[in-house]
C-alpha positions in Angstrom: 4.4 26.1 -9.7 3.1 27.4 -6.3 1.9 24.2 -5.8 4.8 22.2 -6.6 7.2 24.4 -4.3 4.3 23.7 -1.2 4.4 20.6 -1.8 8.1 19.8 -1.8 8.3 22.1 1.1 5.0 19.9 3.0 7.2 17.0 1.7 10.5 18.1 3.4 8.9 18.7 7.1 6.9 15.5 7.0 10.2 13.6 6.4 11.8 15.6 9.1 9.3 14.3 11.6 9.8 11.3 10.3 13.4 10.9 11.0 12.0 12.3 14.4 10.1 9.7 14.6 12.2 7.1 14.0 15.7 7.8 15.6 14.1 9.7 18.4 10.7 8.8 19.7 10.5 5.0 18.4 13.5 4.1 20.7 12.5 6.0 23.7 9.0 4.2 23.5 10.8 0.9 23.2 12.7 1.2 26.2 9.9 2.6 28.3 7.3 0.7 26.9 6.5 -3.5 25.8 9.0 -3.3 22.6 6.3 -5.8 21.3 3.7 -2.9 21.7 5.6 -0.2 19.7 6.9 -2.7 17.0 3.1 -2.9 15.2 2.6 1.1 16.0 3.6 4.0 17.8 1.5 5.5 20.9 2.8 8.7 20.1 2.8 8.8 16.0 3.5 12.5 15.3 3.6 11.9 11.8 0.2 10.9 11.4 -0.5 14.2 13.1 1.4 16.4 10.4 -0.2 14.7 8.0 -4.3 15.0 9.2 -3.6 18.7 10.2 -2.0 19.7 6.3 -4.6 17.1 4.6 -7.4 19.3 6.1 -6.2 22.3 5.7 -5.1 22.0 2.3 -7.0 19.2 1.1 -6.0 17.7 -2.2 -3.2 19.5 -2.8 -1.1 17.8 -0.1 -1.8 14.5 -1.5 1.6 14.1 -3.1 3.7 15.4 -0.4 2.0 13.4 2.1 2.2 10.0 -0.4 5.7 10.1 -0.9 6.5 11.8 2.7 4.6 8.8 4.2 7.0 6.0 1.3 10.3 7.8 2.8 9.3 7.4 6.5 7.7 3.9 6.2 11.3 3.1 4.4 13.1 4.7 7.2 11.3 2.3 9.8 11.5 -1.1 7.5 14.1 -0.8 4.9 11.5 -2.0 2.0 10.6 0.3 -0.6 7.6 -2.5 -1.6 6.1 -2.7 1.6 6.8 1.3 2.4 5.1 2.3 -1.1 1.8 -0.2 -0.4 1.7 1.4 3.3 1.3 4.3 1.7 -0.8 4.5 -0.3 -3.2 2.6 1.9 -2.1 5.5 4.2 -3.5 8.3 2.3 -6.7 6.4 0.7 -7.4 6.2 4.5 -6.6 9.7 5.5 -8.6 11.1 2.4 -11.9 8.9 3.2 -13.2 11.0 5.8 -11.7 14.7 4.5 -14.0 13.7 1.6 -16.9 12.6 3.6 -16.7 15.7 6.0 -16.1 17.7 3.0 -19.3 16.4 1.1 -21.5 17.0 4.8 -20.2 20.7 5.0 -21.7 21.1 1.2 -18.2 21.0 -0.4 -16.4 23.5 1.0 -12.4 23.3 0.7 -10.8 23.4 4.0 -11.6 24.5 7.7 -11.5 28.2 8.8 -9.9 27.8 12.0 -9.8 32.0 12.5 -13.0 32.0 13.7 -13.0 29.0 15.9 -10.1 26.7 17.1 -12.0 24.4 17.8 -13.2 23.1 14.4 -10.0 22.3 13.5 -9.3 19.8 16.6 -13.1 18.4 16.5 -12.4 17.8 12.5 -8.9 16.6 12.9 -9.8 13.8 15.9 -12.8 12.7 13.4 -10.3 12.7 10.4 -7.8 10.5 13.0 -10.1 8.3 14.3 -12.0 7.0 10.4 -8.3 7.1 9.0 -6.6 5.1 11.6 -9.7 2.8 11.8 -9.6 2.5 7.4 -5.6 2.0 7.5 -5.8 -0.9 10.1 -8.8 -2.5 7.8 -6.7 -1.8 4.9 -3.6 -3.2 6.1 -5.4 -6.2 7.6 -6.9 -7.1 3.8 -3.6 -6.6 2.1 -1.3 -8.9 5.0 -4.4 -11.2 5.6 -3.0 -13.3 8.6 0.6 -11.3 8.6 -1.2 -8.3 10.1 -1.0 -8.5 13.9 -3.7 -9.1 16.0 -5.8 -5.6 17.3 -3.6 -3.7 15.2 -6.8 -1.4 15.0 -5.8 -0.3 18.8 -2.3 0.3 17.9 -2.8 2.7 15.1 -5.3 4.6 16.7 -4.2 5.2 19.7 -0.5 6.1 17.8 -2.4 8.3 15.6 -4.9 9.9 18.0 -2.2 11.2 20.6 0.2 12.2 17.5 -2.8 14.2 16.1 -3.6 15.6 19.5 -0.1 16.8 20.1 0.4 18.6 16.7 -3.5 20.0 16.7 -2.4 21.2 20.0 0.6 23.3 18.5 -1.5 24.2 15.8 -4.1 25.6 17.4 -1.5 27.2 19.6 0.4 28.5 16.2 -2.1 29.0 13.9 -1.9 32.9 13.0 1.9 32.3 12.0 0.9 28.8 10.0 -1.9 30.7 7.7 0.1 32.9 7.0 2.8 31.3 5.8 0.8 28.9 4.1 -0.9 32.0 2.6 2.6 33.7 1.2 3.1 30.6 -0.5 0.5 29.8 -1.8 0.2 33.6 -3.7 3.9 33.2 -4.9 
């Protein structure tokens, strides 16, 4: 049940910076920047930072709040629930790649103790970012074939990378009041 409840709760703050995302920072970015630039990708793609920070952190668990976080926001930006739900799962098979390769090199081990060094967390975040934004533009490229627009490898990670940094940043800034919350929920 604990899981459940952190899960709708991951669920409900991922959609928030969605709707950030889309009614604040997309139309600032097209009016400062080449609207064909930002219509592919963000350059600043907060949620993409959300959701690296809570998949390593929490790992599998987060999986269905970030899925279905990722199918609401996607829908927010196109208006179709078919391309929104493909997105996103391609989404999260590409954020889950390198948390289970990074996982499998540190011998298994579930999540990143960021107490003892801040630092892990932003190292393992920017090398979670960087695979995942790589895999998603790959991904997307197979699925749309010649729809996909050209470089759209550039566009996703430099969206995702400076999203990621941003939220690590507050994180890492944060983090005592995060775990801890994280922590109450999770013993409920």
């Amino acid at each position: 049940m604990a899981t459940l409840i952190v899960n709708v709760q991951l669920f409900l703050l991922i959609a928030v910076v969605w709707v950030l995302q889309t009614q604040i920072i997309y139309p600032i970015e097209r009016t400062l920047l080449d609207p064909s630039w930002v219509e592919v990708a963000s350059t600043l793609f907060l949620p993409a930072g959300f959701k690296v920070i809570i998949a390593v952190i929490m790992g599998w668990m987060a999986a269905p709040a970030i899925l279905f976080s990722t199918i609401f926001g996607m829908w927010l930006h196109t208006d179709d629930l078919l391309f929104s739900s493909q997105f996103a799962i391609i989404s999260t098979v590409s954020l889950y790649i390198p948390i289970l390769l990074i996982r499998f090199l540190k011998g298994g081990g579930q999540g990143v103790d960021t107490t003892k060094e801040s630092m892990s967390l932003f190292r393992t975040a920017v090398v979670v970012t960087v695979i995942a934004a790589m895999l998603n533009a790959f991904f997307s490229t197979v699925l749309y074939g010649t729809a996909a627009p050209l470089g759209i490898w550039l566009h996703f990670l430099i969206g995702d990378l400076l999203g990621t940094i941003t939220v690590v940043g507050l994180v890492v800034l944060f983090r005592q009041p995060i775990y801890l919350w994280i922590a109450q929920r999770l013993s409920r």
